[in-house]
DSSP file (Angstrom, degrees, kcal/mol; ACC not computed):
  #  RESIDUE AA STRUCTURE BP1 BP2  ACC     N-H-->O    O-->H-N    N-H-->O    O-->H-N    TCO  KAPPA ALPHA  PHI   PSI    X-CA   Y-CA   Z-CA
    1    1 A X              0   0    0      0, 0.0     5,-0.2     0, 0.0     0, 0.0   0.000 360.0 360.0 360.0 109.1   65.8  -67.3 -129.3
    2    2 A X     >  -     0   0    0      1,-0.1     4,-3.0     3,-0.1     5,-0.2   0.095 360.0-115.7 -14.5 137.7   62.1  -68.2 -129.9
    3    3 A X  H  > S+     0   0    0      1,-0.2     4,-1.0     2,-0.2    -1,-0.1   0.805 121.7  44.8 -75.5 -16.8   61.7  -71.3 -132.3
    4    4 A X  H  > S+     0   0    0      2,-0.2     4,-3.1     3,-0.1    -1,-0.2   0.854 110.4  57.8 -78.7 -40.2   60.0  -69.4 -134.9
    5    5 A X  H  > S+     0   0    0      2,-0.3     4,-3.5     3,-0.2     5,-0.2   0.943 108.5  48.8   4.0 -83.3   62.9  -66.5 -134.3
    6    6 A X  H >X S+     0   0    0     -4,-3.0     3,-2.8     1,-0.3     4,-1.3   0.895 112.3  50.8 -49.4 -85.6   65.5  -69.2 -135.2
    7    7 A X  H 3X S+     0   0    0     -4,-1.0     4,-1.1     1,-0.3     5,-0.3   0.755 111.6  38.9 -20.9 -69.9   63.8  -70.0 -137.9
    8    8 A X  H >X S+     0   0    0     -4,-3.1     4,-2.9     1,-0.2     3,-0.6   0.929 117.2  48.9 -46.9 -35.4   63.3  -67.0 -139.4
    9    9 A X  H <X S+     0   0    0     -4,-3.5     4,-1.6    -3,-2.8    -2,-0.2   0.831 110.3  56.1 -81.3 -20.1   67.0  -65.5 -138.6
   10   10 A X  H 3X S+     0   0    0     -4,-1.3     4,-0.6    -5,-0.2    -1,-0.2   0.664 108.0  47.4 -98.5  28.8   68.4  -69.1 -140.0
   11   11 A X  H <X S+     0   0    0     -4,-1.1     4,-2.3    -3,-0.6    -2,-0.2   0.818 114.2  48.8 -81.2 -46.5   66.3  -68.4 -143.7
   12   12 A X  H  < S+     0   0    0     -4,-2.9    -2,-0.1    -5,-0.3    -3,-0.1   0.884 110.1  49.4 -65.0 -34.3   67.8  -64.9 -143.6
   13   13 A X  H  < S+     0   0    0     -4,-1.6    -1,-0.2     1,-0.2    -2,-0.2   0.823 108.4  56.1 -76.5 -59.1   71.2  -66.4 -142.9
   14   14 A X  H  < S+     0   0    0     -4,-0.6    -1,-0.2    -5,-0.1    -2,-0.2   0.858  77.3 111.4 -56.4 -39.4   70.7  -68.8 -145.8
   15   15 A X  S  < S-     0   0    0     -4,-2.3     3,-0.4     1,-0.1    53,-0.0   0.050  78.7-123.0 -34.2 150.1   70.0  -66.2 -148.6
   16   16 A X  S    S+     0   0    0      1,-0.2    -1,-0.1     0, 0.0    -4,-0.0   0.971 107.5  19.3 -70.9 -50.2   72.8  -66.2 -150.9
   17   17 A X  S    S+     0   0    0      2,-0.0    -1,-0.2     5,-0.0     5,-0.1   0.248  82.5 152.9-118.7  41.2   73.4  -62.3 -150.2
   18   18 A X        +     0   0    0     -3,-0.4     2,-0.3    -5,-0.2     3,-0.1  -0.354  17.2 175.1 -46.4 118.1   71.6  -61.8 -147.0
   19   19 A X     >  -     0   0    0      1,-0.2     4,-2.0     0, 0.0     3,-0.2  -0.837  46.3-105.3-122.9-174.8   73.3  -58.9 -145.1
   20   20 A X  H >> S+     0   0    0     -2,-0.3     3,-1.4     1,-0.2     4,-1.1   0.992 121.7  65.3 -60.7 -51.5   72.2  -57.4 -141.8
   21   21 A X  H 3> S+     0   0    0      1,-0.2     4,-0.8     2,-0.2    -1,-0.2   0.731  93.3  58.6 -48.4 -26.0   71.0  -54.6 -143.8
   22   22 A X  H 3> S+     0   0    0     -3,-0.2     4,-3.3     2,-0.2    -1,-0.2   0.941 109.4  49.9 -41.1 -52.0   68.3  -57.0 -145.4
   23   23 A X  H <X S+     0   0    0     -4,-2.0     4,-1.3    -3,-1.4    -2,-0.2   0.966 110.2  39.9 -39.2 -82.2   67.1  -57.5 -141.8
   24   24 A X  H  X S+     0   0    0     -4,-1.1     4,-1.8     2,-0.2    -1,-0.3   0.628 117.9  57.4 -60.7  -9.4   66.7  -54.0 -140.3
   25   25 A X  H >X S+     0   0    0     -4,-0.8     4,-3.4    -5,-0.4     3,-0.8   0.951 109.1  44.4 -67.5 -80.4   65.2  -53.4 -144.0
   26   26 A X  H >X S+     0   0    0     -4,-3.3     4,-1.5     1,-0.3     3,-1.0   0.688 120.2  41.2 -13.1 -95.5   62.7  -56.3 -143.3
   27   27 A X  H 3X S+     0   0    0     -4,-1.3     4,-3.1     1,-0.3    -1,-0.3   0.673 109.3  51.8 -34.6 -57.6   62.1  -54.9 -140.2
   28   28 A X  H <X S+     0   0    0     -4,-1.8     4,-2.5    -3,-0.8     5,-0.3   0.947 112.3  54.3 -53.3 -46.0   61.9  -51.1 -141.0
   29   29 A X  H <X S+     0   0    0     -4,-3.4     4,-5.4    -3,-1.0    -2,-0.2   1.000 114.3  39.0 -52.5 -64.3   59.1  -52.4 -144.0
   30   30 A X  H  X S+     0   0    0     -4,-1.5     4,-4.8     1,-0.2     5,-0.3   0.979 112.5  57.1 -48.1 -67.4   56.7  -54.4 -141.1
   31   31 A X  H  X S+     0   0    0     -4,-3.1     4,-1.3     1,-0.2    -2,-0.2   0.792 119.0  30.2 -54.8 -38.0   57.4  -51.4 -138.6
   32   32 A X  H  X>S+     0   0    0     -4,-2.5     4,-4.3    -5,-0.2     5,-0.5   0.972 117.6  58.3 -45.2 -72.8   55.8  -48.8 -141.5
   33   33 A X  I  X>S+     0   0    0     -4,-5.4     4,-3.4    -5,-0.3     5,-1.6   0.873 119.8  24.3 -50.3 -43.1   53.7  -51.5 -142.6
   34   34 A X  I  X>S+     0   0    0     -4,-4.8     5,-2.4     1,-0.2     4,-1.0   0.995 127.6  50.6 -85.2 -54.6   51.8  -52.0 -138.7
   35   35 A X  I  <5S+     0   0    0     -4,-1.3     5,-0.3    -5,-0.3    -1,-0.2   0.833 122.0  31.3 -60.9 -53.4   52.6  -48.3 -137.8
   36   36 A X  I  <5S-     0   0    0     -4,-4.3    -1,-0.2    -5,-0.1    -2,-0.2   0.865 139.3 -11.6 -87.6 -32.0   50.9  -46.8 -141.4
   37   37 A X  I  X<S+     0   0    0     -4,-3.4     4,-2.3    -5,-0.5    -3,-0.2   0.633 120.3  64.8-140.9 -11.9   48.1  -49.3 -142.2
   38   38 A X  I  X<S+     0   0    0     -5,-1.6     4,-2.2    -4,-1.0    -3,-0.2   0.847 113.3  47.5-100.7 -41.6   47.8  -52.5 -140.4
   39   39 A X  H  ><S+     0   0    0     -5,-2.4     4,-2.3    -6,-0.4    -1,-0.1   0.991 114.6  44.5 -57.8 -57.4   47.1  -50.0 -137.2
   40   40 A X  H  > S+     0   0    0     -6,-0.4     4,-0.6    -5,-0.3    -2,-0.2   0.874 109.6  56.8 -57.0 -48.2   44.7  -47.9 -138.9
   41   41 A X  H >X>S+     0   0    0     -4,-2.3     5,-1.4     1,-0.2     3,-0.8   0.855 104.2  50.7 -40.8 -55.4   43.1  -50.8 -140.3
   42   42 A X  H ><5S+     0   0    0     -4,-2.2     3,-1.7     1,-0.2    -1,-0.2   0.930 110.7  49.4 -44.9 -58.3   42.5  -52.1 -137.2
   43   43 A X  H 3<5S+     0   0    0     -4,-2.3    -2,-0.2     1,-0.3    -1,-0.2   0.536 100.7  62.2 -64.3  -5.9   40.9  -48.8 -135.9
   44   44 A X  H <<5S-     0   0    0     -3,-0.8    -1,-0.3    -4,-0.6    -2,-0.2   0.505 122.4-105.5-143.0 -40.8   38.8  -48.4 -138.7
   45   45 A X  T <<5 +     0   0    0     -3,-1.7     2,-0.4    -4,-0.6    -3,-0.2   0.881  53.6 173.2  88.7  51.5   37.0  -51.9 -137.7
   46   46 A X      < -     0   0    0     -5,-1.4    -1,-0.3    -4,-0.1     2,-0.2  -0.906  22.9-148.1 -49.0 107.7   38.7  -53.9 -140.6
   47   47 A X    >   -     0   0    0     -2,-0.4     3,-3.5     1,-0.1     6,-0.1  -0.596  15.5 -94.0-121.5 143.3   37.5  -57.5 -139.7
   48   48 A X  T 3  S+     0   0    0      1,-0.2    -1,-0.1    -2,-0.2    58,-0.1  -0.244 110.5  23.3 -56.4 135.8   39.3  -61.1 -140.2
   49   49 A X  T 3  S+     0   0    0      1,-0.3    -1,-0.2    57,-0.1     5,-0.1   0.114  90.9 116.9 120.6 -43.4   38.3  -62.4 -143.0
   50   50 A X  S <> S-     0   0    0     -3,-3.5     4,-1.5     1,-0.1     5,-0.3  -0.266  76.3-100.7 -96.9 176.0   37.1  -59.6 -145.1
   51   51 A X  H  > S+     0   0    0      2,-0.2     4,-2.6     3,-0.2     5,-0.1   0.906 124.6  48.2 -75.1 -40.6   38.6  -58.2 -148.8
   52   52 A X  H >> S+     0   0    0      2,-0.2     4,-1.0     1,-0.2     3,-0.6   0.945 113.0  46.9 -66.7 -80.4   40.5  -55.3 -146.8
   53   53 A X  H 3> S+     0   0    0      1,-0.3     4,-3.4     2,-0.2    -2,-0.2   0.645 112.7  47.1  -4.3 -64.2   42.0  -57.7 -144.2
   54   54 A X  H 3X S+     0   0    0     -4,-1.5     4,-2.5     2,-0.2     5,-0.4   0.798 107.8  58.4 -88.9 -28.9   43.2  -60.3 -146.7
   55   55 A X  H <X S+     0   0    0     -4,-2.6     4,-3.8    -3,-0.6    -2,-0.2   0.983 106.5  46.2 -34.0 -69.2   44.7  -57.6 -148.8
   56   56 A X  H  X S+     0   0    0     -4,-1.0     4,-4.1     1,-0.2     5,-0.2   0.987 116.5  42.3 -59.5 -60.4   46.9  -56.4 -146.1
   57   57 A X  H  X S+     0   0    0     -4,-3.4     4,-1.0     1,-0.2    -1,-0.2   0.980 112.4  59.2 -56.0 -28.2   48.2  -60.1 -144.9
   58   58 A X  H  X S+     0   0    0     -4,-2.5     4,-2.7     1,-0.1    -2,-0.2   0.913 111.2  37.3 -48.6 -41.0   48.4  -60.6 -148.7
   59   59 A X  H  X S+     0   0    0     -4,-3.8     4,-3.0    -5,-0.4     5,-0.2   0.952 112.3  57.6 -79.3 -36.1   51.0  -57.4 -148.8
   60   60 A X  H >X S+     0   0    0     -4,-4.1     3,-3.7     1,-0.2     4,-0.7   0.799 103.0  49.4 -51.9 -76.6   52.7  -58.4 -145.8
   61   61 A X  H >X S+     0   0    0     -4,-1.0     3,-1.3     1,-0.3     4,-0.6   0.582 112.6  58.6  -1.9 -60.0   53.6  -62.0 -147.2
   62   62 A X  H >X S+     0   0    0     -4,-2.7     4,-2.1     1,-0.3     3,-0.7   0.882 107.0  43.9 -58.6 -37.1   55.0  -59.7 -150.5
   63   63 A X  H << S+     0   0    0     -3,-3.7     4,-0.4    -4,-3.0    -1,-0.3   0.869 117.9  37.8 -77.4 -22.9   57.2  -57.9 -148.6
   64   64 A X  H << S+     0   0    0     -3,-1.3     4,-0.3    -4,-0.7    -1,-0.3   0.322 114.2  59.9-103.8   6.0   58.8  -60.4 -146.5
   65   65 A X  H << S+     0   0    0     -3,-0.7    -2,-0.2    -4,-0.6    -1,-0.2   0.648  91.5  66.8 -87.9 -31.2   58.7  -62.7 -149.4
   66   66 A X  S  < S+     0   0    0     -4,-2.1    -2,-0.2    -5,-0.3    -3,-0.1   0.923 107.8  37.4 -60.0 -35.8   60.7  -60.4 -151.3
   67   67 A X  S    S+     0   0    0     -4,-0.4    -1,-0.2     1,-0.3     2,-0.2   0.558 134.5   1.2 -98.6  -7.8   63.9  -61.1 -148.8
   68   68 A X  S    S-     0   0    0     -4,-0.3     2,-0.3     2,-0.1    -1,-0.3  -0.811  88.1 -87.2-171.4 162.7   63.1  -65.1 -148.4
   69   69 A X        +     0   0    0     -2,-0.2     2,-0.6    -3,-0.1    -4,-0.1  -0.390  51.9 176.6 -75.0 105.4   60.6  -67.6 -149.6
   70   70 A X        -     0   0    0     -2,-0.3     2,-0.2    -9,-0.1    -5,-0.1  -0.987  10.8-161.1-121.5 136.3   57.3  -67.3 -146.9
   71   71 A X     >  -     0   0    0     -2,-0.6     4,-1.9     1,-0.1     5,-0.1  -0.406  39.1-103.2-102.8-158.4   54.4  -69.4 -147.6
   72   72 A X  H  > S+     0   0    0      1,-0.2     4,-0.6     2,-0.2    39,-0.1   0.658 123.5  57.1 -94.9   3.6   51.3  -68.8 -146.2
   73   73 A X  H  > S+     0   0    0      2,-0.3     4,-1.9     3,-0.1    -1,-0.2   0.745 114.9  38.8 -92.0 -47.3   52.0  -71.8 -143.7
   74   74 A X  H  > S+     0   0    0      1,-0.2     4,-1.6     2,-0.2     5,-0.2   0.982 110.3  60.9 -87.0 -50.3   55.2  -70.1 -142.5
   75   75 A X  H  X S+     0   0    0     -4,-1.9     4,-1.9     1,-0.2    -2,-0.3   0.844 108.1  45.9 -12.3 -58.7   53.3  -66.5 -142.7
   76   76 A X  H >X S+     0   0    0     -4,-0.6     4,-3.0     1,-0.2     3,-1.1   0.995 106.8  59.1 -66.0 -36.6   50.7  -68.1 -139.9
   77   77 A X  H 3< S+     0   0    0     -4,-1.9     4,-0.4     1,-0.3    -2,-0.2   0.699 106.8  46.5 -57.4 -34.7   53.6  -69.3 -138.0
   78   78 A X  H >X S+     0   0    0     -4,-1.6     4,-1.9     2,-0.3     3,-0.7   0.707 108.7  56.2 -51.6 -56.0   54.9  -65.7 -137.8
   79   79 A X  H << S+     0   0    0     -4,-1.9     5,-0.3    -3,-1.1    25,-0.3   0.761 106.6  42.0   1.4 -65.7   51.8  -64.4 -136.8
   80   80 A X  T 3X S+     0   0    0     -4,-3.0     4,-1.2     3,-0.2    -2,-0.3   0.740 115.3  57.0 -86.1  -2.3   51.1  -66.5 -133.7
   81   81 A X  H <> S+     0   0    0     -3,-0.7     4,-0.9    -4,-0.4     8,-0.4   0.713 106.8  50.5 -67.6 -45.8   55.3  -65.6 -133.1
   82   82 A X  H  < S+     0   0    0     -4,-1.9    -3,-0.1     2,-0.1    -2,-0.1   0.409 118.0  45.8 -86.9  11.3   54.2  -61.3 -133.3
   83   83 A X  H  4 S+     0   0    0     -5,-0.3     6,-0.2    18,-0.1    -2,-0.2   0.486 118.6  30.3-136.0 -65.3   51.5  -62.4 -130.7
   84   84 A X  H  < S+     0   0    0     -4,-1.2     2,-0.7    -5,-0.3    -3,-0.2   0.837  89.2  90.7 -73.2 -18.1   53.1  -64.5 -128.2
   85   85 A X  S >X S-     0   0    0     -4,-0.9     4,-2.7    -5,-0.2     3,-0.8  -0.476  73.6-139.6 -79.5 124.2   56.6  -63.4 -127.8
   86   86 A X  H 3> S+     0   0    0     -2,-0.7     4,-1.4     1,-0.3     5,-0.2   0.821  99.4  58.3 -58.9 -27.6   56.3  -61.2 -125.4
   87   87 A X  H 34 S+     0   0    0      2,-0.2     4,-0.4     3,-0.1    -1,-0.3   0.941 116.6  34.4 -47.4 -58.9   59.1  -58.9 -127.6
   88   88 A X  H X>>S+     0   0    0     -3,-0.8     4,-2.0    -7,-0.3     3,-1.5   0.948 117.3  55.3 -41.2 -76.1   56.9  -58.8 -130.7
   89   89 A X  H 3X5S+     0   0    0     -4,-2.7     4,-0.9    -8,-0.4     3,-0.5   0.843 110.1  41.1 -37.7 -60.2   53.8  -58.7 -128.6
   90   90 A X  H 3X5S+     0   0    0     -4,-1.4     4,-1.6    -5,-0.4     5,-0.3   0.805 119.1  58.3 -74.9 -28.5   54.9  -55.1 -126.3
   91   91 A X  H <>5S+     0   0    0     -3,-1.5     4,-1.9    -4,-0.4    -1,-0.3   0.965 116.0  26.4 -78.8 -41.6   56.2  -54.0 -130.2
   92   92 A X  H  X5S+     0   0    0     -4,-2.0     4,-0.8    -3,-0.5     7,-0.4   0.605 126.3  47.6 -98.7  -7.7   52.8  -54.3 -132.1
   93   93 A X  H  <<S+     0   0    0     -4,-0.9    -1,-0.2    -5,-0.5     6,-0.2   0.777 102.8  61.1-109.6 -12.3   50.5  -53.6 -129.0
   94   94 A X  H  < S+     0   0    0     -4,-1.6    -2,-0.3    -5,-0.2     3,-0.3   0.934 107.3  48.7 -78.9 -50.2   52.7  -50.7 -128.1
   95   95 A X  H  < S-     0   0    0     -4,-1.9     2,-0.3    -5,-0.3    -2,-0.2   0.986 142.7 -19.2 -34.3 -62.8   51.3  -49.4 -132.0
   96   96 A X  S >< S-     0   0    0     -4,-0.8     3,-7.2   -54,-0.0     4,-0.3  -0.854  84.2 -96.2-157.1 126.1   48.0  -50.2 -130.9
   97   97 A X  T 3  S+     0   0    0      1,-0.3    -4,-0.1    -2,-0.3    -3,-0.1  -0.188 109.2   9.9 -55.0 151.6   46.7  -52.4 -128.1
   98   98 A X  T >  S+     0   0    0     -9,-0.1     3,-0.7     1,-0.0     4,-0.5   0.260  84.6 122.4  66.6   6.7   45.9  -55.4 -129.4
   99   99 A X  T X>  +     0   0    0     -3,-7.2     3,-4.8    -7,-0.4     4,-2.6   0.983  69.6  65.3 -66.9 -48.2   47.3  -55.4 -132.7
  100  100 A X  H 3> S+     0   0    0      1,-0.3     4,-2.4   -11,-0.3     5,-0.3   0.784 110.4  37.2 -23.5 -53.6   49.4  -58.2 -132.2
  101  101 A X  H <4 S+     0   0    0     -3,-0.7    -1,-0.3     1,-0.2    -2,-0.2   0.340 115.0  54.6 -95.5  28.3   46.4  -60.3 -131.8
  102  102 A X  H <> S+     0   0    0     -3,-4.8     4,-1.4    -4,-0.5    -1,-0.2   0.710 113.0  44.7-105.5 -49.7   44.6  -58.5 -134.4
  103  103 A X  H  X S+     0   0    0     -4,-2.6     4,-3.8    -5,-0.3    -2,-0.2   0.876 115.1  42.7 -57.6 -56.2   47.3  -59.1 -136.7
  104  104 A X  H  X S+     0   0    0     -4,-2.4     4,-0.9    -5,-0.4    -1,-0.3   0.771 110.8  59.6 -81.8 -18.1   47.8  -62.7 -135.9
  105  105 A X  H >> S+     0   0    0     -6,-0.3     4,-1.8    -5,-0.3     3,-0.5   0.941 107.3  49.7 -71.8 -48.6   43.7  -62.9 -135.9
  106  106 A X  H 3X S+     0   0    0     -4,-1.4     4,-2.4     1,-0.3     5,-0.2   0.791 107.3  53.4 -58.8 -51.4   43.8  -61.6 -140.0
  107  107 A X  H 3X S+     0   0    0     -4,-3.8     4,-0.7    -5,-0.2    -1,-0.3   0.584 105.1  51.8 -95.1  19.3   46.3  -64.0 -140.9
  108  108 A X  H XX S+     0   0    0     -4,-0.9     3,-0.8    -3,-0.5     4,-0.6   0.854 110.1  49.7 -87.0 -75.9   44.3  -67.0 -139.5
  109  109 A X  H 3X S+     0   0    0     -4,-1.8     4,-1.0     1,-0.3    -3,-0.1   0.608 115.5  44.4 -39.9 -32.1   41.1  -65.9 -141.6
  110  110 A X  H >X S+     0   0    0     -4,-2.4     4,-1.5     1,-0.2     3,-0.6   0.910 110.5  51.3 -83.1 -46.0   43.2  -65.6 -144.7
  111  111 A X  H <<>S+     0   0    0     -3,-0.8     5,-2.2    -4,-0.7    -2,-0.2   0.491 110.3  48.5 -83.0  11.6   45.0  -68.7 -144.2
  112  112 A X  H ><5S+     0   0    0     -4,-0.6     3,-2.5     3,-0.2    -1,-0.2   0.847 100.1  65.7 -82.8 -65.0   41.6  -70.5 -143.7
  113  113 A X  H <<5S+     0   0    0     -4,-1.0    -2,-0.3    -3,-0.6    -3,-0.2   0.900 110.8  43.3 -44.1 -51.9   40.5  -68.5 -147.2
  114  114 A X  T 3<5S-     0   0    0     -4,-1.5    -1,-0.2     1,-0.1    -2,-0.2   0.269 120.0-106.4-105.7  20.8   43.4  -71.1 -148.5
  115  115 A X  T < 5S+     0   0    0     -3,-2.5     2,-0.2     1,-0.3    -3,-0.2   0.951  78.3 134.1  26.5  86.4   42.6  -74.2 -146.8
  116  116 A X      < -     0   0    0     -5,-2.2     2,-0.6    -8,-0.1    -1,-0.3  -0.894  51.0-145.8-141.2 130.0   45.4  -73.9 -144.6
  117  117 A X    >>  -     0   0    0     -2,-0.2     4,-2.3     1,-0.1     3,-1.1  -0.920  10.2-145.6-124.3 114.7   44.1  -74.7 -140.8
  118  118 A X  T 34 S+     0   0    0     -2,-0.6    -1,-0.1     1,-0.3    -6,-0.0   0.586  92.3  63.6 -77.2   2.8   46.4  -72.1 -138.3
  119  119 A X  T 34 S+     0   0    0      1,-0.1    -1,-0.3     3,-0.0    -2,-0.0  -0.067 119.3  24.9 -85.0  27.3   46.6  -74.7 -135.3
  120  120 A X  T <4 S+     0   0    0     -3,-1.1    -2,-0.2     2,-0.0    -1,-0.1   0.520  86.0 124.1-136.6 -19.0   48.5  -77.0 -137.5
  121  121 A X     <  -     0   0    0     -4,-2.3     2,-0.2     1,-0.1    -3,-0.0   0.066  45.9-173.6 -50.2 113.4   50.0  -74.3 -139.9
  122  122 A X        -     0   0    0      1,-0.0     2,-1.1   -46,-0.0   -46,-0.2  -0.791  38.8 -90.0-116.5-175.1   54.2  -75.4 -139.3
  123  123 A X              0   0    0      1,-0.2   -49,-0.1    -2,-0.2   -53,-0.0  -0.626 360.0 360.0 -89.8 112.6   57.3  -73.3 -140.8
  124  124 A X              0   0    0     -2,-1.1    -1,-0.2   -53,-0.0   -54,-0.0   0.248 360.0 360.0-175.0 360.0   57.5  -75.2 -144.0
C-alpha cells in the first residue's frame, strides 16, 4: 500500500464507526464527483487557480471531510497520491486523460490561495 494509501485507510480505520460501507461511500462520492463535474470542468477549460476551480477542491475537501478530518495539507497530499499511483492515475485519466494531473494541478493553486506550499504540504 502507497504511503498516502496507508494513511488514508488507517484515518478511516480510526473513526469511531468507520465501516467498509463508509469507504465504497467515499469512493462512490469522488467517482460522481470526477465523473459529473471535476471532468467537465476540466473540458470546459476551468483553470488552477480560478473561482470555479477552487470551488470544486473546496467541495471535494467537504465530502471527504465529512467521513474524517482532511485539511487542506492532507487534501494536497491526496492529490499528488490520485496522480502518481499508477491505480488512481489509470482511474481519473481513464474519466478523462489527464484529469489526474488536472486534479492534482487545482488543488496546488488552492492550497497556494491558503499559504500552504504543495512540495512541502505532509498528511497532518
Amino acid at each position: 500500500m502507497k504511503p498516502h494509501r496507508a494513511s488514508v485507510a488507517a484515518t478511516m480505520r480510526s473513526m469511531p464507526d468507520a465501516t467498509d460501507a463508509d469507504g465504497l461511500a467515499v469512493g462512490q462520492v469522488s467517482t460522481r464527483l470526477g465523473v459529473t463535474v471535476r471532468g467537465d470542468a476540466m473540458d470546459a477549460g476551468v483553470t488552477p487557480g480560478s473561482p470555479e476551480a477552487n470551488q470544486l477542491v473546496e467541495w471535494h475537501r467537504e465530502v471527504f471531510a465529512s467521513y474524517f478530518p482532511l485539511t487542506r495539507q492532507m487534501q494536497v497530499c491526496l492529490g499528488r497520491m490520485f496522480e502518481a499511483d499508477p491505480a488512481f492515475a489509470a482511474h481519473y485519466d481513464g474519466i478523462r486523460a489527464g484529469l489526474a494531473t488536472w486534479f492534482r494541478r487545482i488543488i496546488d493553486a488552492s492550497a497556494r490561495a491558503h499559504s500552504i506550499d504543495p512540495d512541502t504540504a505532509t498528511w497532518q
